[in-house]
Every structure is written in C-alpha cells, then in structure tokens.
PDB file of N, CA, C and O in Angstrom:
ATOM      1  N   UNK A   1     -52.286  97.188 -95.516  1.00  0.00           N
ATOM      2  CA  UNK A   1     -51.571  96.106 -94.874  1.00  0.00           C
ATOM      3  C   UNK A   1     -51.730  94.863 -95.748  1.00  0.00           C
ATOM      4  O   UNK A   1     -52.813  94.778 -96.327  1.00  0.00           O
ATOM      5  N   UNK A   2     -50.973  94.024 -95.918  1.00  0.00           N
ATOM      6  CA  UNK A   2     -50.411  93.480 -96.665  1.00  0.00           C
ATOM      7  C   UNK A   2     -51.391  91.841 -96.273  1.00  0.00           C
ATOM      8  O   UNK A   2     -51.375  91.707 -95.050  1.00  0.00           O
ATOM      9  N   UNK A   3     -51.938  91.018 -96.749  1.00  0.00           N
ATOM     10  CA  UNK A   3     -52.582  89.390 -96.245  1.00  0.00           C
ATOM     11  C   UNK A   3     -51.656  88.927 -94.908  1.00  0.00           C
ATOM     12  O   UNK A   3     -52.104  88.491 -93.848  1.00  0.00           O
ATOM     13  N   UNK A   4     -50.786  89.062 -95.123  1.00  0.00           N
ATOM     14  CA  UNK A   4     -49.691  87.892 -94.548  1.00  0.00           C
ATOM     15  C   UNK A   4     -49.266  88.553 -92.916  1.00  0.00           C
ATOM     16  O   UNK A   4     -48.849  88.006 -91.895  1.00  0.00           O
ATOM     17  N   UNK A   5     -49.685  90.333 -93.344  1.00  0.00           N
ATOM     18  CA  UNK A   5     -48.976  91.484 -92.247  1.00  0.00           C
ATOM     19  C   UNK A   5     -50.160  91.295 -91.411  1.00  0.00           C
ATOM     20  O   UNK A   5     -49.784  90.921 -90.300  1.00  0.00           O
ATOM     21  N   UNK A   6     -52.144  91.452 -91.513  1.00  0.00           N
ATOM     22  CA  UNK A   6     -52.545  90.944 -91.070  1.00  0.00           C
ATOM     23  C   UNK A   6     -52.786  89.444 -90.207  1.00  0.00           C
ATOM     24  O   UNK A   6     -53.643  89.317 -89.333  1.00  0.00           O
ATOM     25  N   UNK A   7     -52.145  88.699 -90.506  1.00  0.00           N
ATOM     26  CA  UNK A   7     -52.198  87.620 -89.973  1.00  0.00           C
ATOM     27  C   UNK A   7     -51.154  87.689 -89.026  1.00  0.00           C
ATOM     28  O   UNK A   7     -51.352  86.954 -88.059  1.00  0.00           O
ATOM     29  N   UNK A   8     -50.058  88.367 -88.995  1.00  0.00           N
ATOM     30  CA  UNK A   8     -48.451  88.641 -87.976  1.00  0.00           C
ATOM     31  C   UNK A   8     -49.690  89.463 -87.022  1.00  0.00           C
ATOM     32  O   UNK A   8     -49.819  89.118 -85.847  1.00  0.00           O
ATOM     33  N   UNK A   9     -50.503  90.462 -87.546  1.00  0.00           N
ATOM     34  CA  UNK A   9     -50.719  91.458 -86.367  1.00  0.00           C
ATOM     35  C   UNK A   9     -51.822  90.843 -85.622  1.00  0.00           C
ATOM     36  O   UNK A   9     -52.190  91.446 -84.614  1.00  0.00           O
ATOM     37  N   UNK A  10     -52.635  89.348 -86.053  1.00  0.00           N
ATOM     38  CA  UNK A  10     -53.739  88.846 -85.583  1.00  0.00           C
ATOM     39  C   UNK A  10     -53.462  88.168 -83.624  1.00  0.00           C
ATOM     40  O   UNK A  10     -54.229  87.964 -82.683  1.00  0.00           O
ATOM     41  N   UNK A  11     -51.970  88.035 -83.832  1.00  0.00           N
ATOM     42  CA  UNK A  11     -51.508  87.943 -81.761  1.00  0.00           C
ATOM     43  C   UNK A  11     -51.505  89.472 -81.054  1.00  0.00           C
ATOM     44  O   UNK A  11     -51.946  89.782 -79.947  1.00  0.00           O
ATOM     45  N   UNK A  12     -50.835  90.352 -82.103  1.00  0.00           N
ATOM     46  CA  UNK A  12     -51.181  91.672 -81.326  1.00  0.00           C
ATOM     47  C   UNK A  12     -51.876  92.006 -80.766  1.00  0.00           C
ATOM     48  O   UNK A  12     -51.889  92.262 -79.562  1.00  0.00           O
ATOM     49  N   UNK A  13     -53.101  92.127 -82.021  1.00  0.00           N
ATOM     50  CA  UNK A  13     -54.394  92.959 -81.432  1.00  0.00           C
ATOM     51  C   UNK A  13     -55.075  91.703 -80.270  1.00  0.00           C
ATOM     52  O   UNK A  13     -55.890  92.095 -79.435  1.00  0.00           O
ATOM     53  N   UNK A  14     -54.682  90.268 -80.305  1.00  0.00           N
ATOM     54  CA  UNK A  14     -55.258  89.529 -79.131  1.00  0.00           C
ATOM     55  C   UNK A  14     -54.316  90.356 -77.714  1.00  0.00           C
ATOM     56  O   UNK A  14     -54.885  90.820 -76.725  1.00  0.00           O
ATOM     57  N   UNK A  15     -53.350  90.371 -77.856  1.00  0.00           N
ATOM     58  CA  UNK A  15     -52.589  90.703 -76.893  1.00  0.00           C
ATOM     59  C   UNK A  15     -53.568  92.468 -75.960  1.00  0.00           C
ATOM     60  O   UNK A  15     -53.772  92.733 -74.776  1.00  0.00           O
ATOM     61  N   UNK A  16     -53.908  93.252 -77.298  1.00  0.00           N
ATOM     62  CA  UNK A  16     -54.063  94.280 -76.808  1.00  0.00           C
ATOM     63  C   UNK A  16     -55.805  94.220 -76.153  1.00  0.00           C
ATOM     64  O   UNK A  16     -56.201  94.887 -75.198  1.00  0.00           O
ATOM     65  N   UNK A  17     -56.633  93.248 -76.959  1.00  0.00           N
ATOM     66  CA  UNK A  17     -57.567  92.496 -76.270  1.00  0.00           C
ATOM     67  C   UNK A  17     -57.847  92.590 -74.976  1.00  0.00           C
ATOM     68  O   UNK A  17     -58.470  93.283 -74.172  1.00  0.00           O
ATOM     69  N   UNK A  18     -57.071  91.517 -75.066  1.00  0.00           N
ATOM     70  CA  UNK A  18     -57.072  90.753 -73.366  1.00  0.00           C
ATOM     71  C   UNK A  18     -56.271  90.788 -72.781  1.00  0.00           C
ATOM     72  O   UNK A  18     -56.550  90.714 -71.584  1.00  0.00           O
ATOM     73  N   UNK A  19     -54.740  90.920 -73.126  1.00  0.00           N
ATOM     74  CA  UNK A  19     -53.733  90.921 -71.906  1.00  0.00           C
ATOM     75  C   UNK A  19     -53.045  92.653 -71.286  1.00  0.00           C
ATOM     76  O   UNK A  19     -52.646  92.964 -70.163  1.00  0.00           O
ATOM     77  N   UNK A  20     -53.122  93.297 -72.281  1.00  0.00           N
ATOM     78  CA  UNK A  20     -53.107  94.896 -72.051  1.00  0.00           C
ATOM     79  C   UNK A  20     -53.500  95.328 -70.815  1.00  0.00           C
ATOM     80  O   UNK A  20     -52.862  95.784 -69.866  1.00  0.00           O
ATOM     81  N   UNK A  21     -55.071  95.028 -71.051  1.00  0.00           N
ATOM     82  CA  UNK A  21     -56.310  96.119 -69.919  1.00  0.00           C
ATOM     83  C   UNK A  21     -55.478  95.355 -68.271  1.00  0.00           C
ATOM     84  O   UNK A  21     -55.571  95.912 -67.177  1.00  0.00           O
ATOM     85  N   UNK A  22     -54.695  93.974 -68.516  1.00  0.00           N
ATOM     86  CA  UNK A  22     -54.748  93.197 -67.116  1.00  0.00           C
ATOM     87  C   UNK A  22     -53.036  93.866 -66.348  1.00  0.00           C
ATOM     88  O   UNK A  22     -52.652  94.017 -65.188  1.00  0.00           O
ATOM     89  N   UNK A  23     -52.416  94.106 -67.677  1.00  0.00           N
ATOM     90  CA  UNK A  23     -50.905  94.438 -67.503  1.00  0.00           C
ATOM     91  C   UNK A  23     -51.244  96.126 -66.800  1.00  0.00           C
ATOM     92  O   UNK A  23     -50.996  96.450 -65.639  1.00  0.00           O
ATOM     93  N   UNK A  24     -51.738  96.841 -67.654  1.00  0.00           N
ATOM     94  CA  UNK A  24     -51.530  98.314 -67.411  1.00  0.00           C
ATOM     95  C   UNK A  24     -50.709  98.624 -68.387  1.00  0.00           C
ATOM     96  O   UNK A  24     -50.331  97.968 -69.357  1.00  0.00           O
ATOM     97  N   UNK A  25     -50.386 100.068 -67.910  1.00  0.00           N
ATOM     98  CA  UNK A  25     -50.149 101.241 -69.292  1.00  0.00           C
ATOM     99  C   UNK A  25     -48.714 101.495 -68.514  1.00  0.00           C
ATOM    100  O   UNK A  25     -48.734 102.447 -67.735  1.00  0.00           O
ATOM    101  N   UNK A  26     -47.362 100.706 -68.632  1.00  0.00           N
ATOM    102  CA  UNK A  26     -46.054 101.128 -68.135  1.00  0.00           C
ATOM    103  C   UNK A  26     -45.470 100.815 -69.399  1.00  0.00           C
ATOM    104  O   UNK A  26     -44.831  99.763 -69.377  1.00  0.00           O
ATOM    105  N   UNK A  27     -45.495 101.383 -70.443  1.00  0.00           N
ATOM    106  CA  UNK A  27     -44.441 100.946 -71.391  1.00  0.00           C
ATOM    107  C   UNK A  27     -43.373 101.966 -71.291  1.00  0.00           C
ATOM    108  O   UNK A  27     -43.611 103.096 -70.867  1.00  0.00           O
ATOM    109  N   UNK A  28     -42.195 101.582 -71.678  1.00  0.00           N
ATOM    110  CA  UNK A  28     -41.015 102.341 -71.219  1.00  0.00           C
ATOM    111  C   UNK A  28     -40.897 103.335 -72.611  1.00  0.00           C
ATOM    112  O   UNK A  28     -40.479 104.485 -72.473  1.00  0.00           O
ATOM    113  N   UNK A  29     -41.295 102.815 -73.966  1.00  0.00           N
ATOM    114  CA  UNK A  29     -41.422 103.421 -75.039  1.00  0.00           C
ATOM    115  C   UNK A  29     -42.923 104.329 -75.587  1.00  0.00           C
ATOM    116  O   UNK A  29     -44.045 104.118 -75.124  1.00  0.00           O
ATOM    117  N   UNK A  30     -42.714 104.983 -76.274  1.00  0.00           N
ATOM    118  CA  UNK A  30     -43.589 106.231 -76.984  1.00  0.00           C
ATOM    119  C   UNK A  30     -43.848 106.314 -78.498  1.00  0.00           C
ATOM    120  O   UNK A  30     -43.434 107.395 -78.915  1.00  0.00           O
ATOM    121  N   UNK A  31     -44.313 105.659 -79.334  1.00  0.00           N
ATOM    122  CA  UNK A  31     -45.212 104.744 -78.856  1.00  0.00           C
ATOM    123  C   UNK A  31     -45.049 103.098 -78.500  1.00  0.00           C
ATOM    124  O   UNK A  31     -44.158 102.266 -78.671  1.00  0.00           O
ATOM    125  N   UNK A  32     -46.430 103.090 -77.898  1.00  0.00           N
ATOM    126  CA  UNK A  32     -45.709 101.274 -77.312  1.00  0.00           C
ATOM    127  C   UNK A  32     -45.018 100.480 -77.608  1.00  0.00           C
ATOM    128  O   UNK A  32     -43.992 100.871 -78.165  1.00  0.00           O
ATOM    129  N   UNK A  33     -45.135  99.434 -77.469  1.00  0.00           N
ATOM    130  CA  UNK A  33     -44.705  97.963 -78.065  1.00  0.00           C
ATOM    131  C   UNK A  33     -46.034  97.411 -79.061  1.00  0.00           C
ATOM    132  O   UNK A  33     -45.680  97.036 -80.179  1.00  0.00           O
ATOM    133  N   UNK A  34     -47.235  97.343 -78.820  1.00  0.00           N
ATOM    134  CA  UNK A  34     -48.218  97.299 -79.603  1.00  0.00           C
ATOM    135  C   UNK A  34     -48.192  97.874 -80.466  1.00  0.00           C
ATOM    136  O   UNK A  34     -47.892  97.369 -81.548  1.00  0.00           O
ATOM    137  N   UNK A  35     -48.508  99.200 -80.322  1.00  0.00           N
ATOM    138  CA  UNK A  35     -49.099 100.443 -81.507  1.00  0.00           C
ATOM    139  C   UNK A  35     -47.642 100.606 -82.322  1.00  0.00           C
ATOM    140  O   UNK A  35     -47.704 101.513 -83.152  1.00  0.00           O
ATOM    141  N   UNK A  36     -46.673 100.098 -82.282  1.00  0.00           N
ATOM    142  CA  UNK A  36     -45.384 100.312 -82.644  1.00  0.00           C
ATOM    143  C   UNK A  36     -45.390  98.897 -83.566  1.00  0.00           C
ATOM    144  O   UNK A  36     -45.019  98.963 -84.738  1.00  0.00           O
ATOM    145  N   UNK A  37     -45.888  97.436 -82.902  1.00  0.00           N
ATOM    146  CA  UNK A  37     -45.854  96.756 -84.203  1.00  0.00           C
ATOM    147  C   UNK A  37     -47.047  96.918 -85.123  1.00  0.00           C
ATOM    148  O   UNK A  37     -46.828  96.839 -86.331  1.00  0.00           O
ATOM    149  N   UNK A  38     -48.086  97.100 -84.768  1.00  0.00           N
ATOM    150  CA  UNK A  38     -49.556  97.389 -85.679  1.00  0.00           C
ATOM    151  C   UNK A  38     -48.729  98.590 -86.774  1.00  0.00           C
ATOM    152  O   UNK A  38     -48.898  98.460 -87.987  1.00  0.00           O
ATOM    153  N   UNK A  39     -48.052  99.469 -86.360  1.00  0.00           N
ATOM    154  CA  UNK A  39     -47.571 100.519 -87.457  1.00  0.00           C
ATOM    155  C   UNK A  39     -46.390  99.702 -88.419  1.00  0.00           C
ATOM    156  O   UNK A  39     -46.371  99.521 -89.637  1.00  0.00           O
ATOM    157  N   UNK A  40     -45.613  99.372 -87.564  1.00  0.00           N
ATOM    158  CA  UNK A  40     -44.336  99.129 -88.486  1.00  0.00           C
ATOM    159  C   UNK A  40     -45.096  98.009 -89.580  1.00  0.00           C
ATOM    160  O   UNK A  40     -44.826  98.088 -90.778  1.00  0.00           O
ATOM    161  N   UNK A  41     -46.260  96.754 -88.966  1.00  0.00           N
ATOM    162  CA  UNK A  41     -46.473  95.722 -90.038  1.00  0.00           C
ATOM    163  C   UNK A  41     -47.527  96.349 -91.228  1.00  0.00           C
ATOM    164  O   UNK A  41     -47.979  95.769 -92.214  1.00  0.00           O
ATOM    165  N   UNK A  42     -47.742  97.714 -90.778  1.00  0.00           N
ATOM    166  CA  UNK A  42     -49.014  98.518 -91.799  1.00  0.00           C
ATOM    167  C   UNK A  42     -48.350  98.917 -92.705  1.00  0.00           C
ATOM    168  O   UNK A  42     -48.848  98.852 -93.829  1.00  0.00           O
ATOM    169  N   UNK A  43     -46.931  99.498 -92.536  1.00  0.00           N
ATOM    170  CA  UNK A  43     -45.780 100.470 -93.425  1.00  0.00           C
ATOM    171  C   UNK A  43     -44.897  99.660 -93.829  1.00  0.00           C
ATOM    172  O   UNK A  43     -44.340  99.953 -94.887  1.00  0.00           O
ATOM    173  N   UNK A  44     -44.580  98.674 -93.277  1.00  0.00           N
ATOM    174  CA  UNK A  44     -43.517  97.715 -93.699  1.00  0.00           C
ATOM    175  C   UNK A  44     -43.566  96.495 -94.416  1.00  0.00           C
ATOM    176  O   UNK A  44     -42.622  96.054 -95.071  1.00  0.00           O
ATOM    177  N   UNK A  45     -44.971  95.804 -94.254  1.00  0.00           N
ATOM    178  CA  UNK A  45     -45.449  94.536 -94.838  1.00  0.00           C
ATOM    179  C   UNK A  45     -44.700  93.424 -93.407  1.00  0.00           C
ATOM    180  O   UNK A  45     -43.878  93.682 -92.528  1.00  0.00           O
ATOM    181  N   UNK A  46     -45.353  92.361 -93.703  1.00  0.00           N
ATOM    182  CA  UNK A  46     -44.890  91.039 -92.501  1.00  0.00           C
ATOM    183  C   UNK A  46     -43.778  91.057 -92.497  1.00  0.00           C
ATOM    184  O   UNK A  46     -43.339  91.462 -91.420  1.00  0.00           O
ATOM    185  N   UNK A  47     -42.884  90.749 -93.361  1.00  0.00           N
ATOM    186  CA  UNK A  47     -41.246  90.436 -92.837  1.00  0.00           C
ATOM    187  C   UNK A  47     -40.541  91.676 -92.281  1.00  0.00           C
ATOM    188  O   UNK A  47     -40.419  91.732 -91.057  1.00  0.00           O
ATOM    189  N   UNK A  48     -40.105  92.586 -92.960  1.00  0.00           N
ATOM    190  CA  UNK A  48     -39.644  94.003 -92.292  1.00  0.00           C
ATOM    191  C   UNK A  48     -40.271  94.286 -91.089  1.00  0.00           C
ATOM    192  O   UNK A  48     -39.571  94.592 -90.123  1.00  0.00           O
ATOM    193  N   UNK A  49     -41.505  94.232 -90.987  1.00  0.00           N
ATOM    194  CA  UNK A  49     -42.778  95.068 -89.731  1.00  0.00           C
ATOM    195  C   UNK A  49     -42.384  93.966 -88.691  1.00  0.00           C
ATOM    196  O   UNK A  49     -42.025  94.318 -87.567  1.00  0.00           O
ATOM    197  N   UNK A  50     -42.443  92.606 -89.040  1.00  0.00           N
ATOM    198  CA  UNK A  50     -41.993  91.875 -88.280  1.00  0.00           C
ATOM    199  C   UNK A  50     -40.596  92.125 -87.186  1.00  0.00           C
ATOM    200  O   UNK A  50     -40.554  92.206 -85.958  1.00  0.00           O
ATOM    201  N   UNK A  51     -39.414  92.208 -88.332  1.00  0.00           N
ATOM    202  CA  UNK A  51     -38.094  92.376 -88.120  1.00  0.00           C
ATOM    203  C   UNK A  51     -38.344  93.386 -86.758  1.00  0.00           C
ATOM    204  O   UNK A  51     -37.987  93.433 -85.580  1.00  0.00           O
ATOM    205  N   UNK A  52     -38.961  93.947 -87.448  1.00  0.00           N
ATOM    206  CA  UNK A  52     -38.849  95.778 -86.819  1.00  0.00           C
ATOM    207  C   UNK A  52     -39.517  95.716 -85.325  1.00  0.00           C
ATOM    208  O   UNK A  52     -39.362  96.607 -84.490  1.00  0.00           O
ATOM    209  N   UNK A  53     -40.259  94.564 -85.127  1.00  0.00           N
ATOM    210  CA  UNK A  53     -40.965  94.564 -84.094  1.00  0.00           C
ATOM    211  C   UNK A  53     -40.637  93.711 -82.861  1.00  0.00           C
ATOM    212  O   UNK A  53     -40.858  93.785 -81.652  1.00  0.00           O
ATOM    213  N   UNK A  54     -39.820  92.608 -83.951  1.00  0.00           N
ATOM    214  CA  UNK A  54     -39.093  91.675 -82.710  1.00  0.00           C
ATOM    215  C   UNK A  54     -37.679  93.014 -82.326  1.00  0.00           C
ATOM    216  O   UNK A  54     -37.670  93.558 -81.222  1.00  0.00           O
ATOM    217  N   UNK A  55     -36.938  93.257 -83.071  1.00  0.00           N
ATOM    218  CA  UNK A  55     -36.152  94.265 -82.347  1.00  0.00           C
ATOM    219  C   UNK A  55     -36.489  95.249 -81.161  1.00  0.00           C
ATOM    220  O   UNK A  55     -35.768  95.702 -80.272  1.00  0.00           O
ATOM    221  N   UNK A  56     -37.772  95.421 -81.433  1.00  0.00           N
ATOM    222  CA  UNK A  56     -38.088  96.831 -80.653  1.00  0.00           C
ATOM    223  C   UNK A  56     -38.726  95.779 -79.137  1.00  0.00           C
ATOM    224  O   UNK A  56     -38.471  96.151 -77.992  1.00  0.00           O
ATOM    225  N   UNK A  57     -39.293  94.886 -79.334  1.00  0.00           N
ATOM    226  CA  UNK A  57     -39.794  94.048 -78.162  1.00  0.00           C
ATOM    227  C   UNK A  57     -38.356  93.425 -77.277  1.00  0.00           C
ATOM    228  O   UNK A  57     -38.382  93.163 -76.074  1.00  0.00           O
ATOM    229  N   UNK A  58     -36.885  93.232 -78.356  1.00  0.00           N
ATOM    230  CA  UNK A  58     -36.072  92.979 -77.768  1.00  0.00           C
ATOM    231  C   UNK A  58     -35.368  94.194 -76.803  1.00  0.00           C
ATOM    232  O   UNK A  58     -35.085  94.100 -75.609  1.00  0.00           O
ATOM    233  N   UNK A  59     -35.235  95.010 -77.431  1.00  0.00           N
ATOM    234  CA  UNK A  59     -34.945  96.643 -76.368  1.00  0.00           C
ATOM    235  C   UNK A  59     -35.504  96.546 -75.610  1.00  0.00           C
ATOM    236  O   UNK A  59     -34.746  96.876 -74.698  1.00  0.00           O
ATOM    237  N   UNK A  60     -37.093  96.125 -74.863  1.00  0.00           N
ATOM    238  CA  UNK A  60     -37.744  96.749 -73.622  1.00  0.00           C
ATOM    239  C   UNK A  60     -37.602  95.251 -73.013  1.00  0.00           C
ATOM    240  O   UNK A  60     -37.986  94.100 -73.222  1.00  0.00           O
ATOM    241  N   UNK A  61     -36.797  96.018 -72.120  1.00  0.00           N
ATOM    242  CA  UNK A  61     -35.987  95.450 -71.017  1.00  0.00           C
ATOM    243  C   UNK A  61     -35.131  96.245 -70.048  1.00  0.00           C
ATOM    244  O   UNK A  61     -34.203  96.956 -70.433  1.00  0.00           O
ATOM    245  N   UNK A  62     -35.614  96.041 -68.272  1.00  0.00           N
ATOM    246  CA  UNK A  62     -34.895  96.939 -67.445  1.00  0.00           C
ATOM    247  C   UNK A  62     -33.539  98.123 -67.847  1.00  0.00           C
ATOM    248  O   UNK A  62     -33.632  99.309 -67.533  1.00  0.00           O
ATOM    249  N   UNK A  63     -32.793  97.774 -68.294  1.00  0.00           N
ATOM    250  CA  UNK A  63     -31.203  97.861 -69.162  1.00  0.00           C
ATOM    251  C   UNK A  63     -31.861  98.717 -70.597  1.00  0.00           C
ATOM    252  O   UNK A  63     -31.135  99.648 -70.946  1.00  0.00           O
ATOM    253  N   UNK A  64     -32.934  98.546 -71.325  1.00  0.00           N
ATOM    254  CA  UNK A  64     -32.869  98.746 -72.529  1.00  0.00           C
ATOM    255  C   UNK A  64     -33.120 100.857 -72.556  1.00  0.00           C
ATOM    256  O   UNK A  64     -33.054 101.726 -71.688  1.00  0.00           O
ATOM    257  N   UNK A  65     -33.344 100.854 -73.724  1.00  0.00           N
ATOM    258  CA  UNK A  65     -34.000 102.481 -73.913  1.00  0.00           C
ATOM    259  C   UNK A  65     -34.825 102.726 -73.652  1.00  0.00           C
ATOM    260  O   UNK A  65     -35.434 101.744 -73.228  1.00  0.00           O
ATOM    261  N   UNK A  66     -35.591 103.934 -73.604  1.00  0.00           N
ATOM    262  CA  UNK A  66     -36.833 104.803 -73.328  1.00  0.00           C
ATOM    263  C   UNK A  66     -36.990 105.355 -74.069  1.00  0.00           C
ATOM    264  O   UNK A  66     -36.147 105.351 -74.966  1.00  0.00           O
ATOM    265  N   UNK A  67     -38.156 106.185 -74.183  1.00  0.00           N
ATOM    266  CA  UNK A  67     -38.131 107.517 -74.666  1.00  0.00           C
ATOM    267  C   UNK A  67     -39.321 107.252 -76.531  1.00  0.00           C
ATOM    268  O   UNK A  67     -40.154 106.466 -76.981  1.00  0.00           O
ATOM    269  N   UNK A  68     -38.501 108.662 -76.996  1.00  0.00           N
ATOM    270  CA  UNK A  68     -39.912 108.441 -78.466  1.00  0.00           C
ATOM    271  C   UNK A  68     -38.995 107.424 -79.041  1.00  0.00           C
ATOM    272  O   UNK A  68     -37.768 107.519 -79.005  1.00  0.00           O
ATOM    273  N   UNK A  69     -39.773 106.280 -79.665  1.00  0.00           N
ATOM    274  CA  UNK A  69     -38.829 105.748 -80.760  1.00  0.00           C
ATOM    275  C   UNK A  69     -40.168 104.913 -81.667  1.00  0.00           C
ATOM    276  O   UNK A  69     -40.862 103.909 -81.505  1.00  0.00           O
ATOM    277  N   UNK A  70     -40.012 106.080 -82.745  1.00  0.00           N
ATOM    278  CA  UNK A  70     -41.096 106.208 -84.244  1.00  0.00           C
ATOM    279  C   UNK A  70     -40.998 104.869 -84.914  1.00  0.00           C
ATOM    280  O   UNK A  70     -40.043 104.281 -84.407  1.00  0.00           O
ATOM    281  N   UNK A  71     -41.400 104.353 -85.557  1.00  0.00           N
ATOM    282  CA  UNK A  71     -41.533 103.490 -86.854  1.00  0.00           C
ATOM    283  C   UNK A  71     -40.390 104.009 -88.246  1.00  0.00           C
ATOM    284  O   UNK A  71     -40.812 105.000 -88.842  1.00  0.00           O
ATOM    285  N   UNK A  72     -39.445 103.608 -88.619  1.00  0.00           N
ATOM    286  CA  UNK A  72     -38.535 103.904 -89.319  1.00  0.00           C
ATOM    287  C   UNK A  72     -39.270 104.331 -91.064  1.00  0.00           C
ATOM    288  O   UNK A  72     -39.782 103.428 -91.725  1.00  0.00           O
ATOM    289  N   UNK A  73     -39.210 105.705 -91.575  1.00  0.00           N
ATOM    290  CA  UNK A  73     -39.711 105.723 -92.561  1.00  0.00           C
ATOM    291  C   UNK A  73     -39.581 104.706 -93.583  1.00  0.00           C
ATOM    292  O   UNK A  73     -38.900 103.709 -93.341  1.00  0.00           O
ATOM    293  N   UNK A  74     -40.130 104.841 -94.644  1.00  0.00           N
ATOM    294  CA  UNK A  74     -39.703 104.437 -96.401  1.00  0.00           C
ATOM    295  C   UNK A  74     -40.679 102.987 -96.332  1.00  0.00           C
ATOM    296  O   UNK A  74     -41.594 102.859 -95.519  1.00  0.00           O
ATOM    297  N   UNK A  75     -40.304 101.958 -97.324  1.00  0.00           N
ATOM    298  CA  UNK A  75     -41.430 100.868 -97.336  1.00  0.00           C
ATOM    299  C   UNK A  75     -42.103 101.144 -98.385  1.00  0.00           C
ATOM    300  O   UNK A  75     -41.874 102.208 -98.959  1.00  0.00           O
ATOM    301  N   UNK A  76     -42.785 100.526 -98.727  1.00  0.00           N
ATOM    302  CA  UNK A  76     -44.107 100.227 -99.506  1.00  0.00           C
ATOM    303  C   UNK A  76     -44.908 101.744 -99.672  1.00  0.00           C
ATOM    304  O   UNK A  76     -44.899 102.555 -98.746  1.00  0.00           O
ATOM    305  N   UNK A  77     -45.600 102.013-100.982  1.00  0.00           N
ATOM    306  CA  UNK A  77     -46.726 103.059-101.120  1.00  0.00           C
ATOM    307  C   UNK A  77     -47.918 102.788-100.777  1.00  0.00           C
ATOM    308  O   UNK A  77     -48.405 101.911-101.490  1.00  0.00           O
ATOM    309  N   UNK A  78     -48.833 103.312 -99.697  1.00  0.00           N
ATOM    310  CA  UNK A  78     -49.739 102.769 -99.004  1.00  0.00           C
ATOM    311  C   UNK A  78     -50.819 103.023-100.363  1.00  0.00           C
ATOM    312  O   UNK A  78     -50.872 104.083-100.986  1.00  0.00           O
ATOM    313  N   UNK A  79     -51.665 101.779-100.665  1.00  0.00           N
ATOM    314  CA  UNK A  79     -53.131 102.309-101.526  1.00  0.00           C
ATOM    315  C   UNK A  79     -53.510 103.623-101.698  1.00  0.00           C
ATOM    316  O   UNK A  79     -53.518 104.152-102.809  1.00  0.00           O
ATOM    317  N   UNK A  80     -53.886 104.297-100.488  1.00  0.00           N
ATOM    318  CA  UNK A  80     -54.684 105.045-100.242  1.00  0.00           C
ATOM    319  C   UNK A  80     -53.834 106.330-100.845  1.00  0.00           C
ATOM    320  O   UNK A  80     -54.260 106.988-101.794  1.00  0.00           O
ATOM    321  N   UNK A  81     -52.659 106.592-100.222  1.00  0.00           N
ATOM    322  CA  UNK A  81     -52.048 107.554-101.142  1.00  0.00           C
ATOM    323  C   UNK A  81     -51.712 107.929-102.342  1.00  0.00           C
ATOM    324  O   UNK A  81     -51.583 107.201-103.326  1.00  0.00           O
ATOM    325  N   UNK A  82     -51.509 109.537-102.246  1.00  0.00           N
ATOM    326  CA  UNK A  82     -51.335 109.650-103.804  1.00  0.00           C
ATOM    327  C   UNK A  82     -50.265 109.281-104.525  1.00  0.00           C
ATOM    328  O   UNK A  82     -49.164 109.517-104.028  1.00  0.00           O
ATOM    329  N   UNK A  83     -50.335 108.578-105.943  1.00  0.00           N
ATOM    330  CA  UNK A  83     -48.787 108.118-106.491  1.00  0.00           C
ATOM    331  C   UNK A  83     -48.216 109.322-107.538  1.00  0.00           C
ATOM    332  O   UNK A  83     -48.982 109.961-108.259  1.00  0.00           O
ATOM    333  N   UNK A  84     -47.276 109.457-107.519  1.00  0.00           N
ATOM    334  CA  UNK A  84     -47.129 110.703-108.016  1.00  0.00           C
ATOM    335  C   UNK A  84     -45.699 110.221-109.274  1.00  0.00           C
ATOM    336  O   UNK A  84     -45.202 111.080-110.002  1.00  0.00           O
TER     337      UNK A  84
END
C-alpha cells in the first residue's frame, strides 16, 4: 500500500474501530463497504482505491445492488509478488 493509500485508509480502519461493532453486520454487499475499500486502496493505490470506494459507498443505498461485488482486477505489482 502505497504512503498516501495508508493515510485514505487511516478513517476506515477508525470507522471499523469504533463505529462497526455499534452499527452491526447488515451490509447489503459481499465483501463490505470496509474490507472492499481497505482492498481496492491496497491494489489500487489512493486515487483509483479511492475512486473505487466512493463509487461502491455510493451504490449502498435502499434502491442500490447486492450481492458479491469483488475489487476490480489489474493496478499496480504488489512488492511482495513475483515479477516475472
């Protein structure tokens, strides 16, 4: 994750902190709204992971979708993997 992607995900993980345990576990999506931006800003870097996350927070809404909806492949080569 990228300096800048950490610092986007530093309200998340407050969110998943403290306001999570008080909300409960009804997310309409698979995976959440959380674990869905923590991924997209890990694979995507801040601006894309960002993009990707205000969209997906804009869908969940009464009216919006359900169901699985993944982190969109491609992005950046993570460190850890092999470069080939």
């Amino acid at each position: 994750m990228t300096p800048l992607a950490h610092v986007v995900a530093l309200p998340v993980r407050a969110y998943r902190l403290v306001l999570s345990p008080w909300i409960g576990h009804a997310c309409r999506f698979q995976p959440t709204c959380s674990a869905y931006a923590l991924e997209a800003l890990d694979r995507h870097g801040a601006a894309r992971g960002g993009w990707l996350t205000a969209r997906r927070i804009a869908r969940c809404h009464p009216w919006g979708g359900q169901g699985y909806d993944p982190v969109p492949q491609g992005g950046r080569v993570k460190d850890d993997e092999d470069r080939t």
